[in-house]
GUBA-189993 format. One record per residue (C-alpha): y, z, x; residue in one letter. Coordinates in nm, 2 decimals. Last residue first. Layout:
N
+--------+--------+--------+---------+
!      v !      w !      u ! residuo !
+--------+--------+--------+---------+
!      Y !      Z !      X !       A !
...
+--------+--------+--------+---------+
END
This chain:
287
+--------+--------+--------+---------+
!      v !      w !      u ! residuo !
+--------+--------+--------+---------+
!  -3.04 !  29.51 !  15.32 !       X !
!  -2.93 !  29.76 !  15.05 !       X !
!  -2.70 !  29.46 !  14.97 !       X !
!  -2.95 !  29.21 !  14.97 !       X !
!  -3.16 !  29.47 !  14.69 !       X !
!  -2.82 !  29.55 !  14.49 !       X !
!  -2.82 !  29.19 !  14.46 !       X !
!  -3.14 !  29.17 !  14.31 !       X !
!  -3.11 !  29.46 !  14.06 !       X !
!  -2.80 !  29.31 !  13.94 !       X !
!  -2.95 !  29.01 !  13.85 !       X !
!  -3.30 !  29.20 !  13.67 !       X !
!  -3.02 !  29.40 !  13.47 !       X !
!  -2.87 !  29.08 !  13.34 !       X !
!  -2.47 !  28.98 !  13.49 !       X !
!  -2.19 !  29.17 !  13.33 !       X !
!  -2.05 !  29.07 !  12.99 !       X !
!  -1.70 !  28.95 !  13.02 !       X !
!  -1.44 !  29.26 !  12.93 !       X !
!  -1.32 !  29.21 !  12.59 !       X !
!  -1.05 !  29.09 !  12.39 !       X !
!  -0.92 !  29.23 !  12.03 !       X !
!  -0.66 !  28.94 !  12.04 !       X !
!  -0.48 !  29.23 !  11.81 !       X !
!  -0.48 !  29.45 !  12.12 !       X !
!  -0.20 !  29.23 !  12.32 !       X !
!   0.01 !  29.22 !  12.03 !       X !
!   0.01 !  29.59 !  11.97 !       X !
!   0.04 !  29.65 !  12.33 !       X !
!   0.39 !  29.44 !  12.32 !       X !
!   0.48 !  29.53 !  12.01 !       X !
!   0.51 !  29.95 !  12.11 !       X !
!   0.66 !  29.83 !  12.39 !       X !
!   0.94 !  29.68 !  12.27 !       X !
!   1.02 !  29.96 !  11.99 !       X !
!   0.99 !  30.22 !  12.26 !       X !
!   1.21 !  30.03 !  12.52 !       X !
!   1.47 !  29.96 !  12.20 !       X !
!   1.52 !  30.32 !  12.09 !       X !
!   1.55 !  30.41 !  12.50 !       X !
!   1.83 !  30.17 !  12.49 !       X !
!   2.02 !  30.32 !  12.17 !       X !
!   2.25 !  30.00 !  12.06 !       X !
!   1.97 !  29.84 !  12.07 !       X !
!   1.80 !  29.77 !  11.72 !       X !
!   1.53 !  29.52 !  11.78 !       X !
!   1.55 !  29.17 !  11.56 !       X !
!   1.14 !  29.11 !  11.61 !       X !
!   1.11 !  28.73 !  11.62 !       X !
!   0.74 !  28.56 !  11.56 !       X !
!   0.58 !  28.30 !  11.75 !       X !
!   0.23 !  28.23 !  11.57 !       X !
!   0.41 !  28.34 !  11.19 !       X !
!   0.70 !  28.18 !  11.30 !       X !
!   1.06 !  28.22 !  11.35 !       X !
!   1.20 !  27.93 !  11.47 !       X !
!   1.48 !  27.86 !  11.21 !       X !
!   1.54 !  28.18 !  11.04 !       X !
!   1.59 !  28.31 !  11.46 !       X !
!   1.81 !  28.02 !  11.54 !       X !
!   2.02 !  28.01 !  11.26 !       X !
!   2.08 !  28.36 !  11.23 !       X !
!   2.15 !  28.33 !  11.65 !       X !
!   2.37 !  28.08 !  11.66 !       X !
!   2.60 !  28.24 !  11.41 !       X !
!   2.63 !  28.55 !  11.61 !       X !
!   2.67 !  28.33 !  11.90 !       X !
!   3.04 !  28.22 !  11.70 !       X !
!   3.12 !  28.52 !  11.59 !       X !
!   3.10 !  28.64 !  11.92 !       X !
!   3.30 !  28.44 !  12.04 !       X !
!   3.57 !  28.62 !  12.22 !       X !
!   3.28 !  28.82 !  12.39 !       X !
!   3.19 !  28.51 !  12.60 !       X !
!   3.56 !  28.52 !  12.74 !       X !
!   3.53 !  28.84 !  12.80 !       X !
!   3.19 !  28.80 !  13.03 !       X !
!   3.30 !  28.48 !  13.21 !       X !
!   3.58 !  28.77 !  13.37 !       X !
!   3.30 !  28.94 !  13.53 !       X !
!   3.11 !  29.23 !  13.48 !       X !
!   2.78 !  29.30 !  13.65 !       X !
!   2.93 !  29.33 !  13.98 !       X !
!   3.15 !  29.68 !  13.91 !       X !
!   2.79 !  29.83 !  13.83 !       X !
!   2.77 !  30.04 !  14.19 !       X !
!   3.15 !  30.10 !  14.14 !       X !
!   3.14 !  30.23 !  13.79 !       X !
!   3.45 !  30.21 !  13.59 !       X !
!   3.43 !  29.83 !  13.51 !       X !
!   3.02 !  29.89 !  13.45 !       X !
!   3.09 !  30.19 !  13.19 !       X !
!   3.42 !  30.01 !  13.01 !       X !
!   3.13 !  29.66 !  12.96 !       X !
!   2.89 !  29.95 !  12.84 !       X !
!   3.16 !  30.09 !  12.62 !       X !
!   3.28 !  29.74 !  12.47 !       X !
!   2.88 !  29.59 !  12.38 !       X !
!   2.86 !  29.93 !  12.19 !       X !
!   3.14 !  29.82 !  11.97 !       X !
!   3.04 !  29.48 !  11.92 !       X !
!   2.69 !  29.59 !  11.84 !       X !
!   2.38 !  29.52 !  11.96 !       X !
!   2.07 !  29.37 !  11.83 !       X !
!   1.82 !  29.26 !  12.14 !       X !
!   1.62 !  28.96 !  12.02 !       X !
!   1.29 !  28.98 !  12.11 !       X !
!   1.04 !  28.65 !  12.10 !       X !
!   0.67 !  28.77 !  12.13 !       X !
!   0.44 !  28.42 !  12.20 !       X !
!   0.05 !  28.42 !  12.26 !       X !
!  -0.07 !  28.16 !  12.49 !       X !
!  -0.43 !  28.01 !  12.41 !       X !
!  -0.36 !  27.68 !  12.38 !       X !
!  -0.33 !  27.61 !  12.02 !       X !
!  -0.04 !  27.89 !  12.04 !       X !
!   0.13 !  27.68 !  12.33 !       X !
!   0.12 !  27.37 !  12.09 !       X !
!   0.28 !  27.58 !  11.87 !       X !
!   0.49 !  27.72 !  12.04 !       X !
!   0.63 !  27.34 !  12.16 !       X !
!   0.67 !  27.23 !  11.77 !       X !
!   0.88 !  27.46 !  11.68 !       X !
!   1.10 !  27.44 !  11.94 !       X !
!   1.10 !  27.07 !  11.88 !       X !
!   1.16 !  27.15 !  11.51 !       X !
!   1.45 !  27.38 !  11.58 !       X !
!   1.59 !  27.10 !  11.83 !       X !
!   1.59 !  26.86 !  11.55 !       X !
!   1.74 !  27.13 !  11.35 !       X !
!   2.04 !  27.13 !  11.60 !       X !
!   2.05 !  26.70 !  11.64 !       X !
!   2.04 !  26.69 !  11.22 !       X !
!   2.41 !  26.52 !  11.16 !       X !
!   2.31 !  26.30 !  11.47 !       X !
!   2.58 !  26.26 !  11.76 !       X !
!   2.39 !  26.36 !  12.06 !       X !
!   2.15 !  26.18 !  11.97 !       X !
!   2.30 !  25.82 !  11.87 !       X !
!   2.51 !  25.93 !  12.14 !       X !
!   2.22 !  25.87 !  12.38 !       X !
!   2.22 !  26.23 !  12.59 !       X !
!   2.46 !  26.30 !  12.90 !       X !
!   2.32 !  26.69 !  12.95 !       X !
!   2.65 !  26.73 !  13.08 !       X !
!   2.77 !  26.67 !  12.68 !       X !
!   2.58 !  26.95 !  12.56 !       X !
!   2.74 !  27.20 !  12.79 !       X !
!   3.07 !  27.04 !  12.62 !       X !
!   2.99 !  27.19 !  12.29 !       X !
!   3.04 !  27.57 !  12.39 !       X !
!   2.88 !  27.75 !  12.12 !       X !
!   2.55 !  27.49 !  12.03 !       X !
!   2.49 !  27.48 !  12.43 !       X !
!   2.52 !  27.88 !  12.42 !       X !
!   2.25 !  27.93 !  12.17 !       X !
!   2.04 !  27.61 !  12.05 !       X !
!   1.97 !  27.52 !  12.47 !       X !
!   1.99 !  27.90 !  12.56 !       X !
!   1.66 !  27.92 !  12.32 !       X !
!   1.50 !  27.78 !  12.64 !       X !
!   1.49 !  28.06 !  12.75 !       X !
!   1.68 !  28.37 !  12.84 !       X !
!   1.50 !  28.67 !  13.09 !       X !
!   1.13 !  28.48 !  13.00 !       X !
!   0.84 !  28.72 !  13.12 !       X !
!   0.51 !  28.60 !  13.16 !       X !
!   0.22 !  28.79 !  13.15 !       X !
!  -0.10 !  28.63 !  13.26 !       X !
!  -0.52 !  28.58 !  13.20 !       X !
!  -0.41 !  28.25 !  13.12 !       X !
!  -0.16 !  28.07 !  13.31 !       X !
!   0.23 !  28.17 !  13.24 !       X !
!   0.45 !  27.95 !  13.14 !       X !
!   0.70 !  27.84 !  13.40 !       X !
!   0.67 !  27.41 !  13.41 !       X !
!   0.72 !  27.44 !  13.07 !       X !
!   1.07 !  27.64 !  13.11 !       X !
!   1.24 !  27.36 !  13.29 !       X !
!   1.08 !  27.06 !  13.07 !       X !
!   1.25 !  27.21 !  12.74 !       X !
!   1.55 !  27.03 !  12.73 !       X !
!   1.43 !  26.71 !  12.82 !       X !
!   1.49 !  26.60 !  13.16 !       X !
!   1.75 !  26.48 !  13.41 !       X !
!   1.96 !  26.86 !  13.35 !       X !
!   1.73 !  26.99 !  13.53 !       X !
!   1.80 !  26.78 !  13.82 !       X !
!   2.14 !  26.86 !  13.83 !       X !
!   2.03 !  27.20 !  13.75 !       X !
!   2.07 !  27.41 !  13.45 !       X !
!   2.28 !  27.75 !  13.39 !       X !
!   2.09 !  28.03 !  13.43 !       X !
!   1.68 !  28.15 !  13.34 !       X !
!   1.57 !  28.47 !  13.42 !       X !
!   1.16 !  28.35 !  13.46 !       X !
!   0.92 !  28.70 !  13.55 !       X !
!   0.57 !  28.65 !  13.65 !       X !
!   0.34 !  28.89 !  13.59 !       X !
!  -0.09 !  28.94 !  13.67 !       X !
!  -0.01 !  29.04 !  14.05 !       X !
!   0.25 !  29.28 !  13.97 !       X !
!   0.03 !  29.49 !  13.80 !       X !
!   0.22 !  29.59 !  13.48 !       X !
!   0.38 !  29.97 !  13.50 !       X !
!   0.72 !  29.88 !  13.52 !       X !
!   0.65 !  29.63 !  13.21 !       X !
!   0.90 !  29.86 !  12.99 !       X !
!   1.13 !  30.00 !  13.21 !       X !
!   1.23 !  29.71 !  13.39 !       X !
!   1.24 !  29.42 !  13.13 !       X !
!   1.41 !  29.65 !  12.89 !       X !
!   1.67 !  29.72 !  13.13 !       X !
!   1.74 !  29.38 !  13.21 !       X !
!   1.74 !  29.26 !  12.86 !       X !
!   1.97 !  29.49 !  12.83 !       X !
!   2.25 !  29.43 !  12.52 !       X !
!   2.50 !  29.36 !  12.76 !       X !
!   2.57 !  29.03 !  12.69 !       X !
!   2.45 !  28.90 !  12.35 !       X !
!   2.11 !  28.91 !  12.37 !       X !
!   1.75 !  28.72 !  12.45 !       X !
!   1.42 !  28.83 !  12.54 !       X !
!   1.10 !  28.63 !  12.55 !       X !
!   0.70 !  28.74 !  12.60 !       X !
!   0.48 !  28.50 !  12.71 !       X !
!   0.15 !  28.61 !  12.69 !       X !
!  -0.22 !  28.44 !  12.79 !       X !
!  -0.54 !  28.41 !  12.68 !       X !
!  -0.88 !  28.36 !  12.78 !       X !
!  -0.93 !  28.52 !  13.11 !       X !
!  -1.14 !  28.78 !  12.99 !       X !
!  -1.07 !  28.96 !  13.29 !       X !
!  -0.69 !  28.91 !  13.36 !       X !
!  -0.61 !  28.95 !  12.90 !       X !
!  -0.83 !  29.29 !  12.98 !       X !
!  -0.62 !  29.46 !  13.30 !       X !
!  -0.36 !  29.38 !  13.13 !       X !
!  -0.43 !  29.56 !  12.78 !       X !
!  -0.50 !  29.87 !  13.04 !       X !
!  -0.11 !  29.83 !  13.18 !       X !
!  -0.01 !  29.84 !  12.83 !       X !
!  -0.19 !  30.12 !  12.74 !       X !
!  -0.05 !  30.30 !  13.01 !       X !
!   0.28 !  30.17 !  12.97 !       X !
!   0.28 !  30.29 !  12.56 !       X !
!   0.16 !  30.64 !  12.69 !       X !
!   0.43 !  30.66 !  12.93 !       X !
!   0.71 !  30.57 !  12.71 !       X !
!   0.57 !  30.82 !  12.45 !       X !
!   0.59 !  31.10 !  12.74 !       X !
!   0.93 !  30.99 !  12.87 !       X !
!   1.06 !  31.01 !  12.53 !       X !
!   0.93 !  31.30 !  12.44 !       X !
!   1.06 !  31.43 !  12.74 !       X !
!   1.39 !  31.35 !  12.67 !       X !
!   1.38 !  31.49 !  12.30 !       X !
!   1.28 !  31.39 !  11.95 !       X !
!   1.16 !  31.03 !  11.97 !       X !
!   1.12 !  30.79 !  11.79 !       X !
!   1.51 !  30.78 !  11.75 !       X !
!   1.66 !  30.68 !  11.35 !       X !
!   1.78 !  30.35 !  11.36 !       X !
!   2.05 !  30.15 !  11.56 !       X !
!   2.19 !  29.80 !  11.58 !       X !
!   2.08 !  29.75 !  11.16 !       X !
!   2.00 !  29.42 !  11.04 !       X !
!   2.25 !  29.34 !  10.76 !       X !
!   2.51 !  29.17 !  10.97 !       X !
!   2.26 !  29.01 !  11.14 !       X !
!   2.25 !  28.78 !  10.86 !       X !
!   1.95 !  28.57 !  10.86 !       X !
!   1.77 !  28.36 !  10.60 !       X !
!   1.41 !  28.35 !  10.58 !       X !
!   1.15 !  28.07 !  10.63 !       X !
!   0.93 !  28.31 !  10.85 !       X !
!   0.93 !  28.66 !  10.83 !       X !
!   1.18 !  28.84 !  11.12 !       X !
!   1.01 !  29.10 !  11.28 !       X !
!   1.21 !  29.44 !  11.32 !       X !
!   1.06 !  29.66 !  11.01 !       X !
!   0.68 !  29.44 !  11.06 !       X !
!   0.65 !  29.64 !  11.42 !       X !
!   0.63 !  30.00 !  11.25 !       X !
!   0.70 !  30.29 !  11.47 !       X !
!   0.59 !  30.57 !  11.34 !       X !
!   0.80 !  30.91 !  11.33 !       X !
+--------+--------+--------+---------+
END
């Protein structure tokens, strides 16, 4: 079974209702070892793609993941870039803002963290937290002490969709390719894993009580996220809704995107030095 990138991304201009966007499909894969093998292709391709956006030091990739609590980012993160260089990735998790994070525009905290060119970067949450959380729990806005006028304007959350907009954009001009990933679990499945970590004593600090709290409104982020991925999905920064109520589902789907993305800049190793060049520094080095 193929995996087909246009059944998770979500087209431009479109309404969202999650509701309708499935949490699990059919495996692509047909055993554990399949699996592993498919998962190993996809990281070997990756790591080659790599090795190609570093030499033809042209572009760059900033790949984001977001999810309901849970859903595993982290996981995703691990198993799918574990075969990246190191040296050519940077990975951003992104928490609750700083005092003097909090003195700046809400975007000025991931902009200083985009990746050069020739680079992968990685962001664990974003600055889609600031249309996400901040538009569930109202009073996070207020700490960010904004003009009322602001603060207060009947279009202050598509103002922020347009700024969001705006900043990929600019990215996009610049040579940085965007992959946004929103992880698509269910309630149900978010319940077992939060069981698995509370009876697990190696997992017990992954749970806190923050966590239930968050899960009593998740009708509430659900809603944040419809409007935020119709909103600020583009056809330069596009959102892939991934089913991830199966992880090893998700880290094939992921994957699969990721080199797909990388190979559509069709890029190229530079074009070595002439023959008479080479010919003369193979001379000194005889030497």
């Amino acid at each position: 079974m193929k995996i087909h990138s246009d059944d998770f991304r979500v087209a431009p201009g479109k309404n969202v209702d999650l509701k309708k966007w499935p949490v699990q499909v059919r495996p692509f894969y047909k055993s554990k070892d399949h699996f592993k093998e498919q998962l190993a292709g996809h990281k070997e391709q990756l790591a080659a793609q790599q090795e190609l956006l570093y030499a033809s030091n042209q572009h760059a990739l900033l790949l984001i993941f977001q999810a309901m609590d849970a859903a595993g980012k982290d996981g995703a993160i691990k198993h799918v870039m574990s075969g990246v260089n190191p040296q050519g990735c940077s990975v951003f998790s992104f928490k609750h803002p700083s005092a003097t994070e909090l003195q700046h525009d809400f975007l000025w905290r991931t902009t200083v963290c985009q990746p050069e060119r020739g680079r992968i970067g990685i962001f664990n949450r974003s600055y889609y937290e600031e249309v996400l959380i901040v538009r569930v729990h109202p009073e996070i806005l207020r700490a960010q002490n904004l003009p009322a006028e602001v603060a207060d304007g009947k279009q202050f959350w598509d103002d922020r969709f347009r700024s969001i907009q705006a900043h990929e954009k600019h990215l996009y001009r610049n040579g940085t390719r965007i992959v946004k990933f929103f992880l698509h679990i269910s309630r149900e499945e978010q319940r077992k894993r939060f069981l698995a970590r509370l009876a697990d004593p190696q997992k017990n600090w992954k749970f806190s009580g923050d966590d239930l709290k968050e899960r009593g409104h998740w009708k509430e982020y659900r809603q944040a996220y419809e409007a935020c991925l119709a909103a600020t999905s583009t056809a330069h920064a596009p959102w892939f809704v991934v089913p991830a109520d199966d992880k090893q589902n998700a880290w094939l789907i992921i994957s699969h995107i990721i080199v797909e993305t990388l190979k559509d800049l069709k890029m190229k190793f530079p074009a070595p030095a002439d023959a008479r060049t080479l010919a003369a520094l193979r001379r000194q080095l005889k030497k």
